[in-house]
C-alpha positions as CSV (number, residue, x, y, z in Angstrom):
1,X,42.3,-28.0,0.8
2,X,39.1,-26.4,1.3
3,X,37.1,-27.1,4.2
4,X,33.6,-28.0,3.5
5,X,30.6,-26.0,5.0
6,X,29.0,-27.3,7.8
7,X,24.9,-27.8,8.2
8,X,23.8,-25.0,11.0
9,X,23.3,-25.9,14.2
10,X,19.3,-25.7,14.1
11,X,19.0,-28.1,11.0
12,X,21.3,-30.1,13.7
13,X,18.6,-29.6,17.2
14,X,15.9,-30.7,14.4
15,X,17.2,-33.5,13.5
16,X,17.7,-34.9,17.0
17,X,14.7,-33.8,18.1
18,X,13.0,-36.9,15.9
19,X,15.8,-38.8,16.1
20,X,15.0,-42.6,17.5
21,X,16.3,-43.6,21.0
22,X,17.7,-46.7,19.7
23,X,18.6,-47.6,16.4
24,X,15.9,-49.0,14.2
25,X,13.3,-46.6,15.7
26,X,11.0,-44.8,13.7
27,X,10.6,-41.2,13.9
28,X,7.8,-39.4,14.7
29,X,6.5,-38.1,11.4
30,X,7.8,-41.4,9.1
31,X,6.7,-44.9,9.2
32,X,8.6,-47.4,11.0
33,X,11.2,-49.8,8.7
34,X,10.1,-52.9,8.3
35,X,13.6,-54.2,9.7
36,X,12.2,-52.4,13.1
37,X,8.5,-53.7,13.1
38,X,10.3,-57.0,12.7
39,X,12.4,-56.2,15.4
40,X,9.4,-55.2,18.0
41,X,7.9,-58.2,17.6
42,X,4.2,-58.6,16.9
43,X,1.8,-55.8,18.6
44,X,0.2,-56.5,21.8
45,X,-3.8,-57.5,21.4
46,X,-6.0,-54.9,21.5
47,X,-3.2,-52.3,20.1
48,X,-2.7,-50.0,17.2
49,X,-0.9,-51.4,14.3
50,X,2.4,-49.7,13.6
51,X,1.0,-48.0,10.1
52,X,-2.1,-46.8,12.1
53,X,-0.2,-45.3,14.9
54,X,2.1,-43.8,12.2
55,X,-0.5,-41.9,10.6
56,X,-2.6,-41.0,14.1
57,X,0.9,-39.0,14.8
58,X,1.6,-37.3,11.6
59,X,-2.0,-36.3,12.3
60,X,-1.7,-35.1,15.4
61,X,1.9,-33.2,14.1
62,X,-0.4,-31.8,11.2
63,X,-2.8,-29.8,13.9
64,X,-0.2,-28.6,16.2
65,X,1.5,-27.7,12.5
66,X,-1.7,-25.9,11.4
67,X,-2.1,-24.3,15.0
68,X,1.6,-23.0,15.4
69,X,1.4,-21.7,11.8
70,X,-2.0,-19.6,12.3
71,X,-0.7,-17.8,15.6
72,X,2.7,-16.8,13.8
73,X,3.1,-12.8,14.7
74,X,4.8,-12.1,11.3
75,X,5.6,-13.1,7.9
76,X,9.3,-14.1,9.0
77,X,7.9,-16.2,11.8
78,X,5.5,-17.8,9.3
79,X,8.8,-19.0,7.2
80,X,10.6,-20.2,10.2
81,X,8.0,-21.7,11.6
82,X,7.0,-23.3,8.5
83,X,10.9,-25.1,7.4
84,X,11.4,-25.7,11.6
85,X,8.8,-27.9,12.3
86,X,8.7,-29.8,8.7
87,X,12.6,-30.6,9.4
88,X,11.8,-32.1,12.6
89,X,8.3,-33.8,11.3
90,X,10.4,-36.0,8.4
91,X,13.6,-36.3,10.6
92,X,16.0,-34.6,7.5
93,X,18.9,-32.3,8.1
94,X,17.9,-29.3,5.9
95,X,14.4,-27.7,5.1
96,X,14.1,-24.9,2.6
97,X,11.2,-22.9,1.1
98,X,10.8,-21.5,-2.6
99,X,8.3,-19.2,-3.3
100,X,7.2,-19.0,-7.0
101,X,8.0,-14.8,-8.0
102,X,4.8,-12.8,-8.9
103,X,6.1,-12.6,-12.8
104,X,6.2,-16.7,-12.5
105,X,9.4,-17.0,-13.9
106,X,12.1,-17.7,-11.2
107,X,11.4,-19.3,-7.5
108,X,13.1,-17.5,-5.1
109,X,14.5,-19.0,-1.0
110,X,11.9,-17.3,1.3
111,X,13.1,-19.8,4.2
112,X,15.8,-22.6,4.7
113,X,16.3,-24.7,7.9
114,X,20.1,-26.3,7.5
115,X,21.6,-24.0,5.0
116,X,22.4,-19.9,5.0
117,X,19.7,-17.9,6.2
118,X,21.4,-15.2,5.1
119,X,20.7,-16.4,1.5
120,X,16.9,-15.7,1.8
121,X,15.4,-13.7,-0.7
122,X,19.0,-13.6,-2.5
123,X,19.1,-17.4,-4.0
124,X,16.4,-18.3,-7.1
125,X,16.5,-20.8,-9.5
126,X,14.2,-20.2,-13.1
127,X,11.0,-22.4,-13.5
128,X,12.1,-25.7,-14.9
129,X,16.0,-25.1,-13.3
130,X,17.4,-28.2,-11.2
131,X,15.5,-30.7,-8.9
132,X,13.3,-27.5,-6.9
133,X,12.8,-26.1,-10.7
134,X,11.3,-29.2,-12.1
135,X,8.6,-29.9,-9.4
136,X,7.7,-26.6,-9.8
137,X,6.9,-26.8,-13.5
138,X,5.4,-30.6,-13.1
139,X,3.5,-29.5,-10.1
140,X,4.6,-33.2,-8.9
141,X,6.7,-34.3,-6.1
142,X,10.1,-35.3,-7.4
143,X,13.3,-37.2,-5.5
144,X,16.5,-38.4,-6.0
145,X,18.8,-40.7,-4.1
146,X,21.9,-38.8,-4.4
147,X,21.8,-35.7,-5.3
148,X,25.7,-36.1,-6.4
149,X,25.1,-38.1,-8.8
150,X,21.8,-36.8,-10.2
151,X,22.1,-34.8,-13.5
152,X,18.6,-32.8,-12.3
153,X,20.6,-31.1,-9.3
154,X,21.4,-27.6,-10.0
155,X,24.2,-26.5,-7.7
156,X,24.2,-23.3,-6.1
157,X,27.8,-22.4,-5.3
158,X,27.9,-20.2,-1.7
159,X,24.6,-22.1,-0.9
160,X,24.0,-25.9,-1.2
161,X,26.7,-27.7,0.8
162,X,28.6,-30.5,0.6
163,X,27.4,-33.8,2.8
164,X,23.7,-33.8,1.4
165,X,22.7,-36.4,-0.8
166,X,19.1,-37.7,-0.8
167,X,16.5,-34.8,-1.9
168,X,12.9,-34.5,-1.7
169,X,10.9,-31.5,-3.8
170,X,7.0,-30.9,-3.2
171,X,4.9,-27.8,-5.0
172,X,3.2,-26.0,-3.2
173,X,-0.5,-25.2,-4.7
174,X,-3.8,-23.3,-3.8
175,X,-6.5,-22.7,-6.2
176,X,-4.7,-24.9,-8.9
177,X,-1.9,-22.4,-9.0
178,X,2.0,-23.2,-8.2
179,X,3.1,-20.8,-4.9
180,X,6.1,-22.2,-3.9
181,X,8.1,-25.6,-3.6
182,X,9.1,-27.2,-0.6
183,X,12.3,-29.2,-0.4
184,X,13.9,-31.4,2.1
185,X,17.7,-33.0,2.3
186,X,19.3,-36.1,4.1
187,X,23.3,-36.4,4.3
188,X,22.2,-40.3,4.0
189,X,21.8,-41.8,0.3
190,X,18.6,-43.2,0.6
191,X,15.1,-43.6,-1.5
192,X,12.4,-41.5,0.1
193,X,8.9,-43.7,1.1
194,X,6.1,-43.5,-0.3
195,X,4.7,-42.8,2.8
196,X,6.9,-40.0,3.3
197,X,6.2,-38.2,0.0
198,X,2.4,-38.6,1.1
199,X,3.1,-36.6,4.2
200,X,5.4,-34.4,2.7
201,X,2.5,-33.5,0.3
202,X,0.1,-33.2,2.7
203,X,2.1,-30.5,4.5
204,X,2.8,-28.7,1.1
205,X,-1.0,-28.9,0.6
206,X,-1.8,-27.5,3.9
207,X,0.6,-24.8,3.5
208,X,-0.4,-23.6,-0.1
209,X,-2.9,-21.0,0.9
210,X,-1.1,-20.4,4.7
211,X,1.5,-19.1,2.7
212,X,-0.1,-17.4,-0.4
213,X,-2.5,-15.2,1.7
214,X,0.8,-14.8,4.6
215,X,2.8,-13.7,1.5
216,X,-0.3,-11.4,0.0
217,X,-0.3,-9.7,3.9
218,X,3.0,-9.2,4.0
219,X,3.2,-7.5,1.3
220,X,0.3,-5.5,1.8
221,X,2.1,-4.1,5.0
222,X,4.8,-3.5,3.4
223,X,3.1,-1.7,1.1
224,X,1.7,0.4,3.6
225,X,4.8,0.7,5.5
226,X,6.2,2.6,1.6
227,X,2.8,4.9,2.1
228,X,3.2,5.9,5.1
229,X,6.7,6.8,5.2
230,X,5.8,8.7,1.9
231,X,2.8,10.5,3.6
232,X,5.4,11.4,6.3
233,X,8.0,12.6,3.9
234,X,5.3,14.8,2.4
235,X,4.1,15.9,6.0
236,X,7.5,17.1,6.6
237,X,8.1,19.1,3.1
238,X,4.9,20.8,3.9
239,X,6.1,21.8,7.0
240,X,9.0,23.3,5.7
241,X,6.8,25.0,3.1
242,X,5.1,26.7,5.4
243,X,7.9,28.0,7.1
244,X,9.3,28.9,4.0
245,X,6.3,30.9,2.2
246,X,5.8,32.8,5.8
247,X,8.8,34.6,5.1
248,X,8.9,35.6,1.2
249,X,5.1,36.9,2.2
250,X,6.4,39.2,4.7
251,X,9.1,40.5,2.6
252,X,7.2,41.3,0.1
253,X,4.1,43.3,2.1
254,X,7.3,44.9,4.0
255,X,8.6,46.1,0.4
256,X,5.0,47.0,-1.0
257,X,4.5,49.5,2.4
258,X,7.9,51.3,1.3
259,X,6.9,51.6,-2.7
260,X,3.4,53.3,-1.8
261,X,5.5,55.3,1.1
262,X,7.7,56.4,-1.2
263,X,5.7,57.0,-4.5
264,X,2.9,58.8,-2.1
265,X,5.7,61.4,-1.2
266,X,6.2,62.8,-4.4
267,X,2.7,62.7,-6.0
268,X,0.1,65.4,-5.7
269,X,-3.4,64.4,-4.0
270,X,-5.3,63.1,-6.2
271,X,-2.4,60.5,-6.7
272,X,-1.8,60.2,-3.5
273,X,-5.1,58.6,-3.0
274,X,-4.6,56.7,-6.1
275,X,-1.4,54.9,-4.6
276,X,-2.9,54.1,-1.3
277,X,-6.1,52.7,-3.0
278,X,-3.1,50.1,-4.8
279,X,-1.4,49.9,-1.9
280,X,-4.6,48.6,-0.1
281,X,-5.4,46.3,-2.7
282,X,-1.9,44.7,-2.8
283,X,-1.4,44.1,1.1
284,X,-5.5,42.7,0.8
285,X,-3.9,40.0,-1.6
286,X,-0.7,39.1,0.3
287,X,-2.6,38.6,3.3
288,X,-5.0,36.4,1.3
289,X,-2.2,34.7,0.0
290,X,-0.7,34.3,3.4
291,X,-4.3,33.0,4.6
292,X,-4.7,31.0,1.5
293,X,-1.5,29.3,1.9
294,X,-1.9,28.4,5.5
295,X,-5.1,27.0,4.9
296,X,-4.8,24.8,2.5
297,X,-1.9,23.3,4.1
298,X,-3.1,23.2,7.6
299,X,-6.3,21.4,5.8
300,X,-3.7,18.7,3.9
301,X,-2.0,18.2,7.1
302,X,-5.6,17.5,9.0
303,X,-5.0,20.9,11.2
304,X,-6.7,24.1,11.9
305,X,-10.4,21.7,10.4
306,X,-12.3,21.6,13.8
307,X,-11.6,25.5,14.5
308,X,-13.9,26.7,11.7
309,X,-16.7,28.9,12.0
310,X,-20.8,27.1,10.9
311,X,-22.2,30.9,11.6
312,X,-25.0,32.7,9.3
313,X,-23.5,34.8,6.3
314,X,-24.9,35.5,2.8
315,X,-23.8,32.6,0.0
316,X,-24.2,34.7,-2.3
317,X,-22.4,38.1,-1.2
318,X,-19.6,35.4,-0.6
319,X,-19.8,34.5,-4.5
320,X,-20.1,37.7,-5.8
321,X,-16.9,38.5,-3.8
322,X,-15.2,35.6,-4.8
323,X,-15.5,36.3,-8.7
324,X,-14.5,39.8,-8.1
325,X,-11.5,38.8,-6.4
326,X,-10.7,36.2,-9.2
327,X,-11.4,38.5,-12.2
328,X,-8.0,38.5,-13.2
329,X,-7.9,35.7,-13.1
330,X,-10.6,34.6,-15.3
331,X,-10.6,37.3,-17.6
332,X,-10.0,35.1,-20.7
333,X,-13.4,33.5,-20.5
334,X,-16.9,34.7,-19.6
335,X,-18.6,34.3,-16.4
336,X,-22.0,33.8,-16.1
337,X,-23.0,35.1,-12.8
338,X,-26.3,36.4,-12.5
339,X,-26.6,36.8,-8.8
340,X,-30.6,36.4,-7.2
341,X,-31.9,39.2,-5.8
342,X,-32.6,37.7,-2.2
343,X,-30.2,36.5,0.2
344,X,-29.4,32.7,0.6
345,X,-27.8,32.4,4.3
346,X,-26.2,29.4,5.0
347,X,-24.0,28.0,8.4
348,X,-20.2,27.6,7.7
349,X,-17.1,29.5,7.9
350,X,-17.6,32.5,5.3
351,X,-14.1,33.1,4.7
352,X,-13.0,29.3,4.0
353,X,-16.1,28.8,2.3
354,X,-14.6,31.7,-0.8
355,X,-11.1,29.9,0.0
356,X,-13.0,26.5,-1.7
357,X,-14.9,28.4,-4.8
358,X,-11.6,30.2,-5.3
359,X,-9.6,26.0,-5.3
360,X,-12.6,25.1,-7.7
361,X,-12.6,28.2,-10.0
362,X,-8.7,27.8,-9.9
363,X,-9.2,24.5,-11.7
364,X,-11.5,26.0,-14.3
365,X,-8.5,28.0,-14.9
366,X,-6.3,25.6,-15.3
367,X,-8.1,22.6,-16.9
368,X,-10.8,24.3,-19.3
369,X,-9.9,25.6,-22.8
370,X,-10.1,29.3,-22.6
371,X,-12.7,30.0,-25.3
372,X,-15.1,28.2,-22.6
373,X,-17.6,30.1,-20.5
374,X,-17.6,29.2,-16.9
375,X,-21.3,29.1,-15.3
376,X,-21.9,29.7,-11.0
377,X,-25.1,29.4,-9.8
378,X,-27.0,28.7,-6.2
379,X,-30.1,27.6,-5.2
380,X,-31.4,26.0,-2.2
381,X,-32.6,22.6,-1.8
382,X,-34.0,21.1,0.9
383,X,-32.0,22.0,4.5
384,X,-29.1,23.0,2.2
385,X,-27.8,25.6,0.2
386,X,-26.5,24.5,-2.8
387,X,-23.3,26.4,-5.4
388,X,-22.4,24.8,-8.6
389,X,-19.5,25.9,-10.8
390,X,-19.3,24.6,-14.6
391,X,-18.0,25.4,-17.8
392,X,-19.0,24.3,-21.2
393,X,-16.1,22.3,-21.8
394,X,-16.8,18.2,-21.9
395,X,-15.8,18.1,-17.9
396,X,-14.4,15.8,-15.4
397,X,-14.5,12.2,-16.7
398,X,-16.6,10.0,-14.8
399,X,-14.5,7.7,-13.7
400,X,-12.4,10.6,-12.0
401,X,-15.4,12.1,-10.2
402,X,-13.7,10.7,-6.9
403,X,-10.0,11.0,-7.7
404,X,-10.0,14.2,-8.2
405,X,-10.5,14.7,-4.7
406,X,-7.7,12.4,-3.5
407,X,-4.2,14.1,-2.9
408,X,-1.8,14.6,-5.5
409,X,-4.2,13.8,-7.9
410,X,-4.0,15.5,-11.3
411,X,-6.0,14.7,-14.4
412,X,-3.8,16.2,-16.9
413,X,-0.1,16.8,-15.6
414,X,1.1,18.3,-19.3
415,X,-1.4,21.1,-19.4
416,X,-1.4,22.7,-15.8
417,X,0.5,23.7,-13.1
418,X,0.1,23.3,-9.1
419,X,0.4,20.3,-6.6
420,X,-2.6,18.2,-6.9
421,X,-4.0,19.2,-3.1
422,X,-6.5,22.0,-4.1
423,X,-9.7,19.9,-4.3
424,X,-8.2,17.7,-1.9
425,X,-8.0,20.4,0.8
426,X,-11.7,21.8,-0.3
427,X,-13.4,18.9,0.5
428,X,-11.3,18.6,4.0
429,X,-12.5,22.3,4.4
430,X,-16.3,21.7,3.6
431,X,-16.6,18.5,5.8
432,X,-14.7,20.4,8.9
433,X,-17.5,23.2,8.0
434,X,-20.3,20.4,7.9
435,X,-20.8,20.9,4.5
436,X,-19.9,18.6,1.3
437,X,-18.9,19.1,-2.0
438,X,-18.8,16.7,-5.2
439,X,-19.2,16.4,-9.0
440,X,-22.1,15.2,-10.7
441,X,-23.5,15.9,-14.5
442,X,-24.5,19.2,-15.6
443,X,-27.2,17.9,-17.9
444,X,-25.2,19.0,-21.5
445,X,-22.6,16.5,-21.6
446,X,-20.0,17.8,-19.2
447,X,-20.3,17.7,-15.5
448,X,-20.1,20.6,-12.7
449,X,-19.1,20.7,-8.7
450,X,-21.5,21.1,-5.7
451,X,-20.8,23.1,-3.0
452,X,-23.0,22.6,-0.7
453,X,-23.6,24.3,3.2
454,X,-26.4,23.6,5.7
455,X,-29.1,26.6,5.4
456,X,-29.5,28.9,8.2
């Protein structure tokens, strides 16, 4: 014979915690039988009648209720909380909490006082499904005597237990939408009171948007919680990156050094020059890689920003550098760059400021078609000096002026390579230089970037 599960030992503290003194008593939270008025006798002059003092203490359990459920720590504290004290308020053996799922199919246990915790979040019975199932979809309270007899009851084998009979279900509602439904259990076959579905209600009603806006923080942390370990994930593969690019960098000036060495040996002069001048201009790049690299990785982890320089230097000998840098890069489209005669001197860091034009131009690169021109110009306006970079394709959507700018952020993932931190990290760069830089129109239907640096 199979023994029969047992109710837990808190459902069990509950219940004597309301229990009367002497038989006939009423409990806290219900209304005295009439059997017991009878048996007290009429009341003394001058004092509460037994329905008033009834309902001045399931007021007074209402406000400690409200008060003990608004200084709960947590979202698990909120659920015990919440099925603890409504076991004890109605003087049942088992408590439990349904919470309605966000697709509004299936409610799901988020709390039981009486039967397995360990079932939370694992038990769920479908809209419509059993005694909990119906109050839900009638949004009314619904009982039964005996739950053992009652067609309604759905049983949930390795959850409900045997011994409970009489069964009270309350939905839970805020703004006219169903959250949850509240149930509670007796082992005794009995009718529920009117009384006691009132107060039952009333605690469901109180509890509606407690719990909604509980559940819509808790997951909200949670959600956070996923972000951050994700942001620390990335933190870390970045890290390695670093490590890992340092290396392959120095490998490869090493190897550069001993080609020129060597080719340099057997040419004449002239050639000689010629492969030094190459050699010079590949070590120039792999140490701009190398500075490149660090940089925009020391910006995405929030490093190496309030080292950088604000001193005077020439915007546009930094530009006309920049493009000649990039010219293989851009060689299959035009560049308009007509540089002005005079100087414009601004205050930043000169070498991260051509490290940001080179992130922007990179994404004119990538993202406009190649028959496209691609337009830089500066002026001043005001206390700043002011670059913009366009081309004449139809430009960043608006509604991506901004999110562009966010990490891993990229507009069109099938027609372009990198990581999505580029304009990310310039924008980290220009604000650690006290400078900005955004999008705005260009005036023919596309739109263009700012870079912009206070003048000197």
């Amino acid at each position: 014979m199979t023994a029969k599960p047992s109710l837990s030992a808190s459902a069990k503290a509950a219940r004597s915690a309301v229990s009367p003194a002497s038989p006939g008593a009423a409990s806290a939270g219900a209304p005295a039988s009439p059997e017991a008025r009878s048996a007290a006798g009429p009341p003394a002059p001058g004092a509460a009648s037994p329905a008033a003092s009834g309902r001045v203490n399931q007021l007074a359990f209402l406000h400690e209720f409200a008060q003990l459920l608004t200084e709960a720590r947590d979202w698990d504290e909120l659920m015990r909380t919440l099925v603890d004290r409504t076991t004890a308020a109605l003087g049942v053996e088992v408590c439990s909490l349904y919470l309605l799922d966000r697709d509004g199919e299936r409610l799901t246990l988020a709390a039981t006082n009486g039967l397995d915790r360990e079932q939370v979040g694992r038990v769920s019975l479908a809209v419509g499904q059993g005694i909990t199932g119906r109050a839900g979809r009638t949004r009314q309270p619904v009982t039964t005597r005996d739950v053992t007899v009652d067609p309604q009851f759905s049983w949930v084998r390795g959850f409900d237990v045997h011994g409970l009979h009489a069964m009270l279900s309350t939905p839970l509602l805020w703004n006219q939408q169903l959250i949850g439904v509240l149930n509670v259990q007796t082992t005794a076959i009995r009718d529920f009171t009117p009384d006691e579905v009132d107060f039952l209600g009333t605690i469901a009603a109180l509890l509606g948007g407690l719990v909604e806006k509980g559940r819509m923080q808790a997951e909200a942390e949670a959600q956070l919680d996923r972000l951050s370990q994700l942001d620390a994930a990335r933190a870390e593969l970045l890290a390695v990156v670093t490590h890992e690019l340092r290396t392959p960098l120095a490998v490869v000036r090493a190897y550069v050094d001993l080609l020129a060495d060597e080719a340099a040996e057997h040419a004449g002069d002239e050639r000689r020059t010629q492969v030094e001048t190459w050699r010079a201009g590949t070590v120039d790049q792999v140490n701009r890689l190398d500075r490149l690299v660090d940089g925009i990785l020391a910006s995405v982890r929030g490093e190496g920003l309030t080292g950088l320089r604000r001193e005077p230097f020439d915007v546009v000998s930094a530009i006309s550098g920049t493009v000649g840098t990039l010219a293989l890069l851009l060689r299959t489209r035009a560049v308009r760059w007509y540089p002005p005669n005079a100087q414009m001197v601004a205050r930043g860091d000169e070498a991260r400021f051509q490290q940001v034009l080179e992130q922007i131009l990179d994404n004119e690169a990538k993202y406009a078609p190649p028959e496209e021109a691609v337009s830089i110009g500066v002026w001043r306006i005001g206390d700043e000096v002011q670059v913009y970079i366009t081309d004449d394709g139809p430009g960043v959507p608006i509604d991506d002026w901004e999110a562009v700018f966010q990490p891993y952020v990229r507009l069109d993932r099938a027609r372009s390579r990198g990581s999505g931190i580029g304009l990310f990290a310039a924008r980290r760069l220009m604000e650690g230089m006290g400078g900005r830089v955004w999008i705005e129109k260009n005036g023919y239907g596309g739109s263009r970037f700012i870079v912009a640096l206070p003048a000197a």
